[in-house]
C-alpha positions, 0 to 999 in steps of 0.5 A: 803171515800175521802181522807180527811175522811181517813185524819181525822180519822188517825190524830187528831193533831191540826198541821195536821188538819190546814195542811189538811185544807190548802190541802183542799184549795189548790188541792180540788177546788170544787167549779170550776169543777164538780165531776161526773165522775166514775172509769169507766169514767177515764178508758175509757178516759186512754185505749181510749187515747192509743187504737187509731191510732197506734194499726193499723198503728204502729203496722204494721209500727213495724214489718215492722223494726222488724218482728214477735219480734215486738210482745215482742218490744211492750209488753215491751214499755207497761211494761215501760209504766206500771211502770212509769204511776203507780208511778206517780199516787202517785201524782195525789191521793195527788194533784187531781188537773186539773193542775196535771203535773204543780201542782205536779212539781211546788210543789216538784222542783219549778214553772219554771220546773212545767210550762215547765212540764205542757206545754210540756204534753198540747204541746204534745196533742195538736200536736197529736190532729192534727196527729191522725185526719189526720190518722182518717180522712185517715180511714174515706176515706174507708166508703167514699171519699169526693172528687178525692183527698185522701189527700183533702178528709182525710182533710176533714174527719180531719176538722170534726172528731176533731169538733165533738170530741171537740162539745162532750168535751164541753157537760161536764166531764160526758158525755165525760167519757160517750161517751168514755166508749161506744166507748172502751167497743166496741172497745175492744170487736171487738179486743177481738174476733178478737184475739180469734176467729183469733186464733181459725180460723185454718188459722194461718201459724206458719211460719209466726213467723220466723225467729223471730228477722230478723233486731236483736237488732236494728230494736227490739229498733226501734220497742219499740221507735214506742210501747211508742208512741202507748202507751204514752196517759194514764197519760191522766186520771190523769188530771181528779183529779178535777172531778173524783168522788172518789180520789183512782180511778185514779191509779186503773183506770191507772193500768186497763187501762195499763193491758186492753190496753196490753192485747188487742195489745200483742193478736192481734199482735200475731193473726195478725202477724200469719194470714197475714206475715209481709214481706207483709205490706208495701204494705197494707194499714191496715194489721189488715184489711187484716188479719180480711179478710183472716179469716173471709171475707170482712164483717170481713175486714169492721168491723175492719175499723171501729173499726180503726175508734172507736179507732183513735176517742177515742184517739182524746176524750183523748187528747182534755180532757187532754189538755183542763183540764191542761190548767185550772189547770195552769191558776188557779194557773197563769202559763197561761192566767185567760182565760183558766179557764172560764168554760160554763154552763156544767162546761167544761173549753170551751176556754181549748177546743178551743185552742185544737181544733184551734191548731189542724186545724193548725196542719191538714193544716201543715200536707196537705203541701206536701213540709213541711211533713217532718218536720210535722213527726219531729212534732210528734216526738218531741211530744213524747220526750218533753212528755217523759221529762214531765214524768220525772219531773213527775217521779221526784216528786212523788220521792221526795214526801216522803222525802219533805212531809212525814205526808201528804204522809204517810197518802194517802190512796194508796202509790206506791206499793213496791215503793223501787223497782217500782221507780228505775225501772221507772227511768230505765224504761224512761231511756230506752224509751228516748234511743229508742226515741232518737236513732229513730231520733237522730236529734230530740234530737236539736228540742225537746231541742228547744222545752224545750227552748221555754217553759222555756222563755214563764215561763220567760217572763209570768208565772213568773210575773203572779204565784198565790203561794196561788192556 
């Protein structure tokens, strides 16, 4: 049942069915693009958008700063995550529109902060596009090297692997949903049965677990800082309110995702951390590799490459989709350029998917310039924080929903559960994350402050002039 089914049968106001109307209109834009997607489609987009690079790079980067602790720094980062994304869910079941983040914002605290909100989260994917495609093509180097140099051939790899991933994206929301949801069933089975026949190989060295906290409380912060940004890409599945099927997938589908995706790293962390010692990974260039091969054997080793492979790529999936999709949510309502919201025969807005791609392609080639990698890495973090600052806003409105619109929200067909408690411990919750963030590069704080700045002028000189307050 839609949520104006539950609407018509719960209110029968002449009031209340000119405000449903008005709803319908405003968030429901059928006509532009196509409901075809399942709870399993937006699922698969949420875990493949954070079961990607940093399950086999960061996890090993925090244990590096935090030991055997690392396993509970990333179980927290995930509750954090948990309780934010699933507060604003709220809004993505009241507002289903492509524009989420920018619809939401702009409604509850006005167009200014919804345009800085929606262009931080497209600013964030579209950087994390470029990263994770080099961290993919790096992986791609194991099955085989394009030329003497790695960095040169991981390029390569890069170049290819986001082309594909975009050639897919323009095929339709369906077939996204679809090649994601192969690709995560099997990139979770391998993880599963790692964690589970790992721990049942007899190889694990309990001692590999102590001492527990070897960097104290410090290297504990610095390792839930590298756990948000492992974990920051589910809110990616709340852009699909323009053509998910039934409205009240989305928060069943962010709160599986949530659960799926900490099950898989809390387990395999575990497995890993006993199979092959922390103190050793330095040195290695894929712990999960090297652990998979001391239980199992090369055959194992090779196996968890490719699932490294499978999950960097699900990650791209997730990314290209979020960016392409708010991107015409804002410029349905005029926030961004009319030309973002052209879709092709496959009702996919195609120019949305370019844009992400072409950002990408700069983002590679910055990242292959040996004197500015430096300030590529600052790229990636800054990434997080102004991400982080989108959820605030996002946070924010879902607060502010109630009070602001109580007979609309009040006869949504899901409310945040205890939202009393789960609200303030979201706010709490991205309290801490910022803290991590922040106390991980303090020097960041100046760039992503930059950032906003910037977004505030594009609101200033563009979006202002061209706002749609009908859409």
């Amino acid at each position: 049942m839609s949520i104006y089914s539950i609407y018509l049968t719960t209110v029968n106001s002449t009031d209340s069915m000119n405000h449903i109307k008005i709803l319908r209109g405003k968030f429901m834009s059928e006509n532009k693009l196509v409901r075809k997607m399942s709870f399993w489609h937006i699922w698969a987009i949420g875990v493949g958008s954070v079961v990607g690079d940093g399950i086999f790079v960061l996890i090993a980067q925090g244990a590096q700063v935090s030991g055997p602790s690392s396993i509970i720094a990333y179980f927290i980062a995930g509750l954090l995550m948990m309780v934010i994304m699933i507060s604003i869910a709220v809004l993505a079941v009241g507002m289903p529109k492509a524009g989420s983040l920018h619809s939401w914002s702009s409604r509850m605290l006005g167009p200014g902060i919804g345009t800085v909100t929606g262009l931080s989260y497209i600013a964030m994917n579209v950087i994390f596009l470029g990263s994770v495609s080099i961290a993919n093509g790096a992986i791609s180097n194991y099955f085989f090297q394009w030329t003497a140099s790695p960095a040169l051939s991981a390029a390569i790899w890069a170049v290819l692997l986001v082309s594909l991933v975009s050639g897919i994206a323009l095929l339709g929301g369906n077939v996204t949903g679809r090649t994601q949801l192969v690709l995560v069933i099997g990139l979770t089975s391998v993880m599963l049965l790692f964690s589970i026949f790992g721990s049942l190989s007899g190889k694990i060295d309990i001692t590999n677990y102590t001492p527990f906290m070897p960097f104290g409380f410090k290297g504990l912060w610095a390792a839930i800082g590298m756990g948000i940004y492992a974990y920051i890409g589910p809110l990616s599945l709340l852009t699909a309110g323009s053509e998910v099927k039934k409205v009240t997938d989305l928060p069943k589908a962010m709160f599986w995702s949530v659960i799926t995706f900490l099950v898989i790293y809390t387990t395999s962390m575990i497995v890993m951390i006993g199979l092959v010692n922390f103190g050793s990974y330095a040195t290695m260039e894929s712990p999960y590799t090297a652990a998979a091969q001391s239980a199992f054997g090369r055959g194992a080793g090779l196996i968890m490459n490719l699932a490294a492979w499978v999950a960097a790529f699900t990650c791209l999936v997730g990314e290209v989709f979020a960016s392409s999709r708010l991107l015409f949510g804002m410029a349905e309502e005029g926030a961004v350029p009319k030309v973002f919201m052209k879709l092709n025969k496959n009702s996919v807005p195609f120019v949305g998917v370019i844009f992400a791609w072409s950002f990408a392609m700069v983002m590679i080639i910055i990242g292959n310039i040996k004197v500015i990698e430096a300030f590529y890495l600052e790229l990636a973090m800054i990434a997080c924080e102004i991400g982080a600052m989108a959820w605030f806003f996002s946070l924010l409105s879902a607060s502010l929903y109630k009070k602001k619109f109580p007979d609309e929200y009040n006869a949504l067909p899901w409310h945040i559960p205890g939202r009393s408690v789960l609200l303030p411990l979201a706010f709490l919750g991205w309290g801490v994350v910022m803290f991590a963030l922040y106390s991980s590069d303090p020097p960041s704080i100046i760039y992503s402050a930059i950032a906003m700045l910037i977004f505030v002028l594009v609101y200033q000189l563009y979006s202002k002039k061209h706002l749609n307050p009908e859409v």
